[in-house]
N, C-alpha and C positions, 0 to 999 in steps of 0.2 A: 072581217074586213068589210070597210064599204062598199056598198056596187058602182060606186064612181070611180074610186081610187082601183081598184081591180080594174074595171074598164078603160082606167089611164095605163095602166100596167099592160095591160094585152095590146092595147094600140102601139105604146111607145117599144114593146119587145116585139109585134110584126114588121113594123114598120121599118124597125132597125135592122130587123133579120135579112128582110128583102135590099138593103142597103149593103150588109156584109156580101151579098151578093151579086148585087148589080151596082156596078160603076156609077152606068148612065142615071140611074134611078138615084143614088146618092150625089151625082154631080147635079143634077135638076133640083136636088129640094134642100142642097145646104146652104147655108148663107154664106154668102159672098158677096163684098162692097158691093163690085164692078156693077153684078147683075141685079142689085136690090135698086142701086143709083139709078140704073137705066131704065127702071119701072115695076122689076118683077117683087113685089111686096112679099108675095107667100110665102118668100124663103123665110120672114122675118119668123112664122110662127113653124114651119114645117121643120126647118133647121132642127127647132126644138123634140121631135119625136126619131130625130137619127143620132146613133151613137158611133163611136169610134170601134168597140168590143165588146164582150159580155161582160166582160168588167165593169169598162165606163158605164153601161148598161145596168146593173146590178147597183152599184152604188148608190146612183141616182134613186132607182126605183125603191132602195133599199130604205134610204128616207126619205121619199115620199110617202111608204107606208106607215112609218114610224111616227112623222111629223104632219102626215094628211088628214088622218083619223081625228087627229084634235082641230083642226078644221072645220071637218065634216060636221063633227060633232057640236061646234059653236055656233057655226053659220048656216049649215045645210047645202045640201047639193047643189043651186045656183050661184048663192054669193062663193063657195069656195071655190066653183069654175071659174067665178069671176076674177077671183084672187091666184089661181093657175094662168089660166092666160093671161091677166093682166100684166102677171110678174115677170112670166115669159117675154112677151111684147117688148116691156120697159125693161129686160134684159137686152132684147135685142138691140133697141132703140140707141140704148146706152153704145154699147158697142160698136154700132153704126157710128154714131156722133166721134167715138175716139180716133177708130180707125177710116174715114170717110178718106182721109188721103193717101188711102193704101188699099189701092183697087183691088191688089190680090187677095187680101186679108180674107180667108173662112172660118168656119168656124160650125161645132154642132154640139148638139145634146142640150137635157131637160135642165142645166143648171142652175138657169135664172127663173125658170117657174119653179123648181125647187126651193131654190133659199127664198124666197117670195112667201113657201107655204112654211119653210123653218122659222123666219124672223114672227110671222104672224103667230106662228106656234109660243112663240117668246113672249111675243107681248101680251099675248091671252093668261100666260101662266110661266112670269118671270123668274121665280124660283125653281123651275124644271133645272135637273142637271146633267151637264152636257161636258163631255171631252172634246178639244180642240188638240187635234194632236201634232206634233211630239210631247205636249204637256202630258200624264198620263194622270191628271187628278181632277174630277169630273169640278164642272163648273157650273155657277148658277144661271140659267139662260141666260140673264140684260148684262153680264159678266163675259159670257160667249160671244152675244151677238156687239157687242162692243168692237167688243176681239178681232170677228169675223170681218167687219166692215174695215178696222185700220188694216188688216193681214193683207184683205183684196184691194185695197188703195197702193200700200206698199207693193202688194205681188204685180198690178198693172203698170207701177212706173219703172220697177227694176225688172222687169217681164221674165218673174220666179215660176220657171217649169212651163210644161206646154200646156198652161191653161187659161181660159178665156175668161181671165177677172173678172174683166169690163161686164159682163153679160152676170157674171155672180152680182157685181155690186148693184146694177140696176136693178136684177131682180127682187136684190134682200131691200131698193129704196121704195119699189112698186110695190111688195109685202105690206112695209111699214106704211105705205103713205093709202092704201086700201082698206089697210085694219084698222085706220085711223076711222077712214069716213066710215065703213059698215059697221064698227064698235067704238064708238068716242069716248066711253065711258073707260079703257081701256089707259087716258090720258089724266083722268083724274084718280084711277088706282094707282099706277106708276108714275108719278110725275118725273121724278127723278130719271128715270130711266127713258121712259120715250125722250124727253128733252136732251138728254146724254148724246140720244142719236139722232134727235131732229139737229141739235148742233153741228156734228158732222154731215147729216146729209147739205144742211146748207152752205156751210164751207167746201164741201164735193163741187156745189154750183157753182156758188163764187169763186172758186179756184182751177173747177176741173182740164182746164186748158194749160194746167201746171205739169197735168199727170199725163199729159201725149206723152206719146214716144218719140222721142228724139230721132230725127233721121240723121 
């Protein structure tokens, strides 16, 4: 394992830990409209290292290791931080932008820097195969992340399960649009496929005001 991705692992499992236990300590650092609105920015990125359980916990970090490693191993320890936070942030960011009229709205965990480092993982090496489940028949990654990004469009407009789409789909758009710029050559191997999802991500923008929640 690399010593970044380990070292994302032990941060995101103390940090979490000390949340399963303290209130106040996980009321301070999750995001929240209300308190992001009013100025407090850090929650945009702290939100990201607190989990709900060991599960939620687990999952996440589960591919991270899985989908980090190839990362690591294309870009090196900087640009893939750059590509963790960044995806993170632009999970958040997304999020914020959906829900901005709904002060109470929170929200936590690594999911948008996750799919940030999945999609990148994709477009590095589109043939990887990948299960989306209930489907139980492994799929070709630009087939997956297809998948992934209409799944969490769908999941945030008919608001499928207690999960923070919004913060998945930013992250898998902050992935793609990162791995573009620190590997470009990535767009003349898969034409087909990055444009598949540049297509949707630009209809995400021109449209995303579709996909609010109705009150």
């Amino acid at each position: 394992m690399s010593q970044i991705i380990l070292v994302l692992i032990v941060v995101n499992a103390l940090v979490s830990y000390k949340g399963f236990n303290d209130t106040v300590f996980f009321d301070r650092y999750k995001f929240q409209v209300q308190k992001i609105l009013g100025g407090d920015k850090l929650r945009m990125i702290s939100s990201g290292f607190l989990h709900a359980d060991w599960m939620h916990l687990g999952f996440n970090m589960y591919a991270l290791y899985l989908f980090g490693k190839v990362g690591v191993a294309n870009f090196g320890t900087v640009y893939f931080l750059l590509i963790y936070f960044g995806s993170l942030l632009a999970g958040s960011m997304y999020s914020l932008y959906q829900h901005k009229e709904d002060l109470y709205y929170s929200a936590i965990g690594a999911s948008g820097a996750v799919s940030g480092v999945i999609f990148s993982a994709i477009m590095l090496y589109p043939e990887m195969r990948l299960m989306m489940l209930p489907i139980p028949i492994p799929l070709p990654g630009y087939v997956f992340g297809i998948g992934y990004l209409l799944y969490s469009i769908y999941g945030m407009k008919k608001q499928v399960g207690n999960v923070g789409h919004s913060a998945h789909l930013g992250g898998a758009v902050g992935g793609y649009l990162l791995t573009l710029v620190l590997r470009p050559s990535v767009l003349a191997n898969n034409p087909l496929m990055i444009g598949a999802i540049g297509v949707i991500i630009v209809g995400l923008f021109l449209f995303g005001d579709k996909l609010k929640l109705n009150k």
